[in-house]
N, C-alpha and C positions, 0 to 999 in steps of 0.2 A: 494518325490521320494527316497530319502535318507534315510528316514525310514521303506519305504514298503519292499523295497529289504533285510533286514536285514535278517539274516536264522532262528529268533523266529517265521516268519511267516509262515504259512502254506497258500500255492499260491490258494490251492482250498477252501479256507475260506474266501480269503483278501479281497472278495466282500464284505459279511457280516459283515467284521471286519475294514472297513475302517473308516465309523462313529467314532466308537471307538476311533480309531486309531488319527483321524484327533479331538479328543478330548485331548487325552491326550500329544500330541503336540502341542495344545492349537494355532492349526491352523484354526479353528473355529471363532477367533473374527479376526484372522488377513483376511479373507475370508469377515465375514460381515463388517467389518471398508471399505477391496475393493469397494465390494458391493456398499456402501453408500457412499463411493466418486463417483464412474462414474454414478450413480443415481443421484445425487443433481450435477454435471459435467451437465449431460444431460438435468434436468430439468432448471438450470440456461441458457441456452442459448435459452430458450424460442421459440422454433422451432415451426411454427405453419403451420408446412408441414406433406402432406401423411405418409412421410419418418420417422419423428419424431415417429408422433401417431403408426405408425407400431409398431418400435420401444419396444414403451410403452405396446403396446397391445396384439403384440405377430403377426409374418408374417405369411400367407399362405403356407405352403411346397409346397403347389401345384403351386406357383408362383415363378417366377427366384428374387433374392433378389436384387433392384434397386441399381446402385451406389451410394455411397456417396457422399453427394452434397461437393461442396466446402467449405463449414464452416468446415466440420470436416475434411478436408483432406489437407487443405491450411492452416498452422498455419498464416500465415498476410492477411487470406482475412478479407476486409472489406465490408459487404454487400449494404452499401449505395457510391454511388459513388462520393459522393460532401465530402465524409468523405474521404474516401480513396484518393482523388484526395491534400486534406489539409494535411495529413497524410506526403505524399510525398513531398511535399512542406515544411510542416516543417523540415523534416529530411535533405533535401536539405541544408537548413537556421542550422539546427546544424554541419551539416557537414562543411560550411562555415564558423562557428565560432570556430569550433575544429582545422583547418587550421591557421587561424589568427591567435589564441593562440599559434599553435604553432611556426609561424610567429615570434613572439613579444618576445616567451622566447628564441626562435635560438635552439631551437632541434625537433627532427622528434617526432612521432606522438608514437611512439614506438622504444626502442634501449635497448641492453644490458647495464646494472647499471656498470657506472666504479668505482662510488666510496657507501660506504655502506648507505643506508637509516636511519637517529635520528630519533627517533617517538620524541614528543613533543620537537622540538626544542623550543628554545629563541626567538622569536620574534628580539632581539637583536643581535642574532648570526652574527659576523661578515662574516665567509663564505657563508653567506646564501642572505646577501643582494643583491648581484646583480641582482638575481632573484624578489625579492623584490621591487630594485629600477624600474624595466619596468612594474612594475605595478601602481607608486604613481600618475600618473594620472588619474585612473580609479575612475568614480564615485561609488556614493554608499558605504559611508564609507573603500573606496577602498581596497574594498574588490573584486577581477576579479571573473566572473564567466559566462560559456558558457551561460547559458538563467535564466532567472528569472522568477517568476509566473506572472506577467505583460504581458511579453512577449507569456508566455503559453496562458493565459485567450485573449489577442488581437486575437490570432490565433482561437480559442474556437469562438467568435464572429463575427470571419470573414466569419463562412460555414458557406452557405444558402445551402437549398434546394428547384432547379429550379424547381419542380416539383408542389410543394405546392405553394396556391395563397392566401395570405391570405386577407380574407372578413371580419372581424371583427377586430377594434382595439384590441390589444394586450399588454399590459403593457412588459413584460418580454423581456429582452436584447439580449436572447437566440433564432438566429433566425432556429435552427435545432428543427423540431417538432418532438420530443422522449415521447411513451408512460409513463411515470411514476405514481406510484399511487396514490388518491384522498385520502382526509382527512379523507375519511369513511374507506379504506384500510388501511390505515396509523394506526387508533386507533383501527383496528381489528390484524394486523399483531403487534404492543406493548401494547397488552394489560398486558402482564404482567410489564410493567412498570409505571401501575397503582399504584393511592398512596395504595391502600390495599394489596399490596404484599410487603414485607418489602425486603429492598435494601441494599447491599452492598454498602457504599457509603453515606449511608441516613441513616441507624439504624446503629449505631454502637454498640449496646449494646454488653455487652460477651460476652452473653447469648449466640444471635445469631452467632455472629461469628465462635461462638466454635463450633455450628450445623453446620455449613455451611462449616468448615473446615475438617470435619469430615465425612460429607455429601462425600465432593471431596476424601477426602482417602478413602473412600470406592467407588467408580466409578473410581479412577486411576488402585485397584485391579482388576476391570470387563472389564477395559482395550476396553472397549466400546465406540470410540466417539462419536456418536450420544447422549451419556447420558452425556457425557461432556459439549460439545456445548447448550444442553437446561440448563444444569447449569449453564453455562455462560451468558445467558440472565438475572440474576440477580445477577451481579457482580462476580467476585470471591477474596477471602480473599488474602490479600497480601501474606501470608506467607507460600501458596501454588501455586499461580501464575507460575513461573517459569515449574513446574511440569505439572499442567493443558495445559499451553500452546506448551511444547515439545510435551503432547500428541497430542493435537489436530493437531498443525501443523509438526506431522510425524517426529519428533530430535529425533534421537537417538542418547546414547554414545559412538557407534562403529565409528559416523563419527567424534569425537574429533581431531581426530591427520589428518585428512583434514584439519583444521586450523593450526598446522604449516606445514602443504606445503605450503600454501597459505600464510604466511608468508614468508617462502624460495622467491616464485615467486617475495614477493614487493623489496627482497634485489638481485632478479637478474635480471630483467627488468623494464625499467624507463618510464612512461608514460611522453607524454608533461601535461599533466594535473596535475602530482602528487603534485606540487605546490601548486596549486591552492585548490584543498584538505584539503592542511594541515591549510592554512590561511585561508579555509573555519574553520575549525574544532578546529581552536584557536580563532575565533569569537565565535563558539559554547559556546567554554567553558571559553568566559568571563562572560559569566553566571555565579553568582555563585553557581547553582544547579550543573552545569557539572563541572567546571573548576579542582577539583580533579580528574577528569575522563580524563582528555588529554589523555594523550598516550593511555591508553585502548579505545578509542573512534576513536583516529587515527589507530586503527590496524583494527578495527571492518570497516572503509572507504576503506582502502587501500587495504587489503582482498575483500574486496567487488569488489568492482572493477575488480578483478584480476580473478574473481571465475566465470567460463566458465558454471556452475552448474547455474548461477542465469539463463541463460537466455532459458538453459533447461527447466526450473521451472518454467517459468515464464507464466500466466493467461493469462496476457496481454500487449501488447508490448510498451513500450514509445516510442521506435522511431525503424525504419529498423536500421538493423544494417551496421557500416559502415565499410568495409572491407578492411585493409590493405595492402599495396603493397609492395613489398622489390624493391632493388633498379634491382633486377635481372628481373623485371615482374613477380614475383609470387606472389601469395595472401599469405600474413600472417597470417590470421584470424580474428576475428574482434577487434574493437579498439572501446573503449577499452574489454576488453576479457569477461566481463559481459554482453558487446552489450546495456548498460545503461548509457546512457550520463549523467552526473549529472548537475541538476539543483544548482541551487544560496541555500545557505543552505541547501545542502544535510544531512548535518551530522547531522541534526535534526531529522530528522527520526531514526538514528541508536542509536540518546542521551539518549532516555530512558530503550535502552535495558541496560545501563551500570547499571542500576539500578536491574534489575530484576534479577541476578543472581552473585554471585562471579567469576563463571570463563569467561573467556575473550571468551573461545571455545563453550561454550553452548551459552554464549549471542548472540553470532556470529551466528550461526544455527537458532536460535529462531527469530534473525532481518530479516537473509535472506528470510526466509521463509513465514514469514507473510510480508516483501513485494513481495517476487513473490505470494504470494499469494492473497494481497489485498491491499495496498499502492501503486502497480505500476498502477491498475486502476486510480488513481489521476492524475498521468503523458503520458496519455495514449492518444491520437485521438483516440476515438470508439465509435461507435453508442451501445455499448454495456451495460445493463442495472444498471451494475453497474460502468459505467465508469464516468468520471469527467462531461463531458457533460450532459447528465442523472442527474446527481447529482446538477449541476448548475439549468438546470431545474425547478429541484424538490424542489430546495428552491426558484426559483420566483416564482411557483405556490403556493406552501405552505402559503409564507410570503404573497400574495395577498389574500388567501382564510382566512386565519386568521383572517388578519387584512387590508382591504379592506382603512381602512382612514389612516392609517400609510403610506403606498405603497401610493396612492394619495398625500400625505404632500411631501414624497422624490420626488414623481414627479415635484411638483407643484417647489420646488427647483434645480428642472435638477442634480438629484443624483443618481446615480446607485446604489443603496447597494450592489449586485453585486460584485461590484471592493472593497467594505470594505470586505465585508466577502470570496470573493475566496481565499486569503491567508490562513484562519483558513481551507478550504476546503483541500485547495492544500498542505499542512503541517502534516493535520488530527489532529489541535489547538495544536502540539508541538510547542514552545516558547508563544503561548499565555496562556495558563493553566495551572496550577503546572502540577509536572510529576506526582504524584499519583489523579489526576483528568484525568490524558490524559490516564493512564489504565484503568479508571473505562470505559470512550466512547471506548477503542479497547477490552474491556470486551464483552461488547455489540455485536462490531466488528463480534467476533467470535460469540458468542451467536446465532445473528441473520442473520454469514454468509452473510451479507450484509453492504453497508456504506452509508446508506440513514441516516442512526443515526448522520452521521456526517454534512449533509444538514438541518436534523429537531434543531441537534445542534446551526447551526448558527441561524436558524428559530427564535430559543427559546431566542438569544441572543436580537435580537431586537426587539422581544418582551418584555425581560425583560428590555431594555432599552426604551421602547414604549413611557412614559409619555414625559420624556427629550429630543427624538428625535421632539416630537411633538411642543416643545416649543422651538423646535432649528429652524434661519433663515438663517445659513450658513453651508457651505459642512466642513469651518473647526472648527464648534462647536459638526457638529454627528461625525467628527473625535476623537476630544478630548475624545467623549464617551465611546470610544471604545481602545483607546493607551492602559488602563492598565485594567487587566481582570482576570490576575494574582488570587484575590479573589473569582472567582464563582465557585461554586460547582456544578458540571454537572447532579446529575441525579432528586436534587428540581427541577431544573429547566426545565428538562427534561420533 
């Protein structure tokens, strides 16, 4: 609009000249990049209504246009009712634990900061223990934290659907029957992660790299994501990663100095949670991959947190959001202001972004993004196809269809694999995988637009641990198998 009004144009041309026009404003790919989000938007929520097919197909003018069902007009419907009914229930149980917490540390849920926020304190910090000391009871390397993936996956296990009766034995833990796809779909939708297509990851040669990184600056100029994301299905080179990934997930450098607002906000309002946070995120980085990353690791958490954007953005919802009250009866907004409870090791998820770029503001952009756009599915109640549920699923079928006498051995033992592998699920194998392994599976991620890579992931795992599981007669020697994993390389064994 700001271009057509200009007085170089002549009004009884601008029909004819608007192509043009809309070329050399290079409003053309910002058009098809729309395009092919509300396209794969549309096609991902698998609609197999009238409504949909219209849609796709193009509606009769001659017919009045039907309402929009409630998927697309209800951001928290849930279409299955034993989901939605858990859903609630959970959120109930975190909101009860958001309370206690704050409970235990003696302040409200939300207040204006009286004194300034240390990113990477001391662990020893004398001002800080008090806080500290009301948590040295807490189990789990006491370390406090609103819910853990234990607590996630019991819930995951607990919805049934009244509706389904089921007639055949059934090996898998998962009593919600979600379509997911078969081993024949499975090796037609990664075929290119056939060993004849040489990998990122797998061939390190130069040679290759140096095509492949060359490859992406030339698709970063055509500014085309769709030609990005199939490049992504065969890794991308570290030393353009960064770049790749703002494109794909929509960073720009205009939103930089968003991060320090969001800064401002951690040194003017105090969560009861902020605590908990930080000793989350100084467990992170006694790692020593993270441990020089403190502070930039705690800005990239506590931003998070604070940033009202995430829950705009967000695919899909971990929990309703829980809505704050002043003490006058008016809502404050939600709490905390992301409307993202964090889980027990949150800040694993945000540790590898510390890697992927020097500044603290783009890291920031690039984590948030790719989890509102695919991590939050992990923590998520949804019958939705790519939600954790789904994905749980997808690896007892797998792992049974695979390997049929493995899956009978853990039976015959009363062992879930299950409960071994939902952590690597629920994390997407941050802390269990070096960090340049755990890009090359969110490589993919994006690639394939999907997180079923992260199911065949764990699949792959016990399979390649198959022989040892088989000659194990206890639940704590398949454990030992699996404690250090730190060595595997993701996409051999892919």
């Amino acid at each position: 609009k700001e271009e057509i009004v200009k007085s170089k144009y002549n009004p009884s041309e601008l029909l004819s000249s608007l192509p043009k026009i809309v070329r050399e404003i290079e409003a053309d790919i910002k058009i098809k990049n729309k395009v092919n989000e509300v396209y794969s938007s549309m096609l991902s929520q698998d609609l197999n209504n009238d409504f949909a097919i219209a849609l796709v197909n193009g509606l009769d003018a001659s017919r009045p246009i039907p309402e929009l069902p409630q998927y697309f007009t209800q951001f928290y419907f849930e279409p299955l009712e034993s989901v939605a009914s858990s859903r609630v229930e959970w959120t109930q149980y975190l909101r009860s634990r958001m309370l206690t917490i704050a409970y235990d540390v003696d302040k409200p849920l939300l207040r204006p900061r009286t004194e300034q926020w240390l990113y990477a304190l001391p662990k020893s910090a004398p001002e800080e223990r008090e806080d500290e000391d009301r948590f040295e009871t807490k189990k789990d390397s006491d370390i406090p934290c609103v819910f853990d993936s234990m607590a996630f996956l019991n819930a995951i296990l607990a919805i049934n659907n009244g509706n389904y009766k089921e007639k055949l034995f059934e090996w898998g833990s998962v009593k919600l029957r979600l379509k997911v796809p078969s081993m024949d779909a499975i090796r037609t939708e990664y075929e290119e992660l056939e060993v004849n297509y040489k990998q990122i990851g797998l061939d390190e040669d130069r040679v290759f790299i140096e095509e492949r990184s060359s490859l992406a600056e030339k698709l970063l100029k055509k500014d085309y994501v769709p030609y990005l994301t199939q490049f992504a299905k065969r890794g991308v080179p570290p030393g353009i990663r960064a770049k790749v990934y703002s494109k794909v997930l929509d960073v720009s450098s205009k939103d930089y100095s968003y991060f320090d607002y969001l800064l401002g906000q951690v040194q003017k309002w105090e969560l009861s949670i902020d605590k908990i946070l930080q000793i989350d995120v100084q467990e992170c980085c006694d790692d020593e991959k993270y441990f020089i990353f403190e502070e930039y690791l705690e800005k990239l958490v506590m931003c998070f947190m604070r940033d009202p954007a995430v829950f705009e953005n967000l695919k899909s919802l971990p929990n309703l959001p829980l809505t704050g009250i002043a003490s006058n009866g008016k809502p404050v907004g939600s709490i905390p202001p992301s409307t993202v409870i964090p889980c027990q090791h949150f800040s694993r998820l945000a540790a590898p972004f510390t890697y992927i770029c020097d500044r603290p503001e783009e890291s920031y952009l690039i984590f948030r993004n790719f989890y509102c756009k695919y991590l939050c599915y992990l923590h998520s109640l949804t019958s939705q196809e790519k939600g954790i549920i789904s994905l749980c699923r997808l690896f007892e079928n797998t792992l049974q269809a695979y390997d049929p006498d493995l899956v009978f051995h853990l039976t015959q033992l009363e062992i879930n694999p299950l409960k071994i592998a939902f952590p690597w699920l629920f994390y997407s194998f941050v802390g269990t995988l070096e960090v340049d392994q755990v890009f090359l599976l969110w490589d993919r991620i994006i690639g394939y637009d999907s997180l079923d890579i992260l199911a065949l992931m764990a699949v792959a795992l016990f399979i390649y641990r198959g022989d040892m599981i088989m000659q194990s007669t206890t639940e704590e020697e398949i454990q030992d198998l699996f404690y250090e994993l730190s060595h595997v390389k993701v996409v051999p064994i892919l």
